[in-house]
N, C-alpha and C positions, 0 to 999 in steps of 0.2 A: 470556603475556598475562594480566594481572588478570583475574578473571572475578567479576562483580559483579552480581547477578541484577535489582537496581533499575534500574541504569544500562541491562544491555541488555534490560530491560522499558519501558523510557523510547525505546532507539532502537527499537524494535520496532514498538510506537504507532506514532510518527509517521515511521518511512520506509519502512517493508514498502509495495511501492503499494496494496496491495489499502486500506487506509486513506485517503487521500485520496478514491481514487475512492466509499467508501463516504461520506465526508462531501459529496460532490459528488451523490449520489445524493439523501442525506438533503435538501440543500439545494431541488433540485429538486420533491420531495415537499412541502416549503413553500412552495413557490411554485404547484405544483401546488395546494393548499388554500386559500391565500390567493384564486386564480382561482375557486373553486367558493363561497365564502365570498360573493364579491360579486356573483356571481349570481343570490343571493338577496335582495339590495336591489336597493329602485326604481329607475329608471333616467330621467334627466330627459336630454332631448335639444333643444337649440335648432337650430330649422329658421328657415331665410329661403331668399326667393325673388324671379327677379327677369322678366320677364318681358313681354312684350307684349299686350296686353287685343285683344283681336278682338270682341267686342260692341261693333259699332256700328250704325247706321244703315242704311249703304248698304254695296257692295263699293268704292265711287269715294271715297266717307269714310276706308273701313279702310284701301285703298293709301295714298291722301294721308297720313293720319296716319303709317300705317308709316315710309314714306318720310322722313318729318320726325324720327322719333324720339318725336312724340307721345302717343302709344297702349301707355304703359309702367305694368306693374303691379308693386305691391311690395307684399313680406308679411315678417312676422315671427312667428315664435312658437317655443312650448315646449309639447313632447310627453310626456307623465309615465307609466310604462308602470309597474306597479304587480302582481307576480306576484301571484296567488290561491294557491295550492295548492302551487307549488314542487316537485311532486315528483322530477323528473328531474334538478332542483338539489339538492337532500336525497341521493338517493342518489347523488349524485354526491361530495358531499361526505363522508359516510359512507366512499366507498368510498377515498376519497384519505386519511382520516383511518387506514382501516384498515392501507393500504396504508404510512402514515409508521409504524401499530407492529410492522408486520413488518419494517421497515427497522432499527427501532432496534433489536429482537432477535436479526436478521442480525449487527447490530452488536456487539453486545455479546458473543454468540456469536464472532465473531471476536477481539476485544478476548482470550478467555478461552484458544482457540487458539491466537493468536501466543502467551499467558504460557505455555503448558502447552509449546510446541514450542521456547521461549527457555529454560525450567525443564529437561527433557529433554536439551537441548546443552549446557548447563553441567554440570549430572551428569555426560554425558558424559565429556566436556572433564577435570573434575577428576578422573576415574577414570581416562582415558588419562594424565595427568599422574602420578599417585599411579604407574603402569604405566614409566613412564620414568624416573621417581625409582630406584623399585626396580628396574627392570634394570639403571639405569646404575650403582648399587653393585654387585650381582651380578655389572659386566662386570670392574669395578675391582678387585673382591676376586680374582676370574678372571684376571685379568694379575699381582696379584700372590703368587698363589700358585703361578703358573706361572714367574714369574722366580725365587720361589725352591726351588723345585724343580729348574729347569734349574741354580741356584747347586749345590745338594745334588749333582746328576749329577756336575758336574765336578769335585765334591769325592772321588766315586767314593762315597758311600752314599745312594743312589737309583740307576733305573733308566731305560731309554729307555722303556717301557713304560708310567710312569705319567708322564712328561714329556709323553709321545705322549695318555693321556688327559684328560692337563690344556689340553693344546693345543684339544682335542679338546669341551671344554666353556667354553673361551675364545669358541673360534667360535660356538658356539651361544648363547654370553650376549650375544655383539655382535650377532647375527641378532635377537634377542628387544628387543633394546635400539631395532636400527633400525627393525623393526616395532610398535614405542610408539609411536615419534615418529612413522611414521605416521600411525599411529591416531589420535595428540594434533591433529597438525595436521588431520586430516581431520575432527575435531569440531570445530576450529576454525572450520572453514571452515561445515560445518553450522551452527555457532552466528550466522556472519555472514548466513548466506543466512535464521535465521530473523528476527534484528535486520533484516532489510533494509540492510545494511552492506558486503554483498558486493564493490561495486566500489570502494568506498574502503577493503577493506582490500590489493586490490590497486593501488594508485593509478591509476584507473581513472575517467577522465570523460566524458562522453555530452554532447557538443557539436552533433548534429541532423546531422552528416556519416555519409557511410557505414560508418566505419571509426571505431571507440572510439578516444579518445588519449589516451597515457599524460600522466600528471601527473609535471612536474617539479619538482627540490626547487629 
């Protein structure tokens, strides 16, 4: 796999989840401020009313009218409620304003994490790689000094003895080789899980069922 510290700085941002949910935080804190903001303007309210007048006369007047529908009163107006002092909106606002810069510094904090923990698996990565390179020539020169050793044997000038040690560090270059590749792929995998990449690099899709399904070609 190419390893390319921009690109997976680029997937890292925006699909690790911790990212979204942080912009979803952030967003909320804006709106959280924007509500404390207009708390502190006046507040104009239109009232109407509708209703029956009982100031009349007699009790034989108020039935009658009731009865008739005539004895109906109606209002209009507007309420203008004008804060003094504000203070429990002040610090309210304050504390939402605080509360947005400790979000962004969460944030940004994270931002420097995911690069330092995507910088960290590519080192890796290219170190396990550089690790497979080199054993898999180690394994290769190991095979063929052992074939022609075994040629020499049968020629009758060599011995079993050093056929037997070359055998004998054959195996151990192909041990060394397959624990590389290991290793390569297990930084891989670390490099995926810090990109947030993990289930696409297995084809791997999250469709809201119990059971993850694989992706077909």
């Amino acid at each position: 796999i190419e390893l390319d510290v921009l690109r997976s700085w680029a997937a890292g941002l925006t699909r690790r989840p911790e990212m979204p949910q942080m912009r979803l935080d952030l967003e909320r804190q804006d709106v959280e401020i924007r509500f404390a903001k207009n708390q502190m303007f006046p507040s104009v309210d239109l009232t109407a009313s509708f209703g029956v007048n009982g100031l009349q006369a007699s009790y034989t007047r108020l039935f009658d009218d009731f009865v008739r529908g005539d004895a109906r009163d109606k209002s209009i107006g507007v309420v203008i409620s004008v804060p003094l002092w504000n203070r429990a909106e002040k610090e309210r606002l304050r504390s939402s304003k605080l509360a947005k810069e400790q979000l962004l510094v969460d944030f940004k904090r994270l931002e420097q994490q995911i690069q330092i923990e995507i910088d960290n698996a590519i080192r890796t990565a290219a170190t396990s790689l550089e690790r497979v390179t080199a054993t898999r020539e180690a394994r290769q020169y190991a095979e063929e000094a052992l074939a022609a050793e075994q040629k020499k044997l049968e020629e009758g000038i060599s011995t079993s003895f050093v056929v037997l040690t070359l055998q004998r560090n054959l195996t151990q270059t192909r041990a060394d080789e397959i624990q590389a590749l290991v290793d390569y792929r297990q930084a891989l995998t670390q490099l995926a899980v810090a990109e947030g990449t993990i289930l696409d690099r297995h084809n791997i899709i999250l469709t809201g069922e119990a059971e993850p399904v694989l992706a077909r070609d």
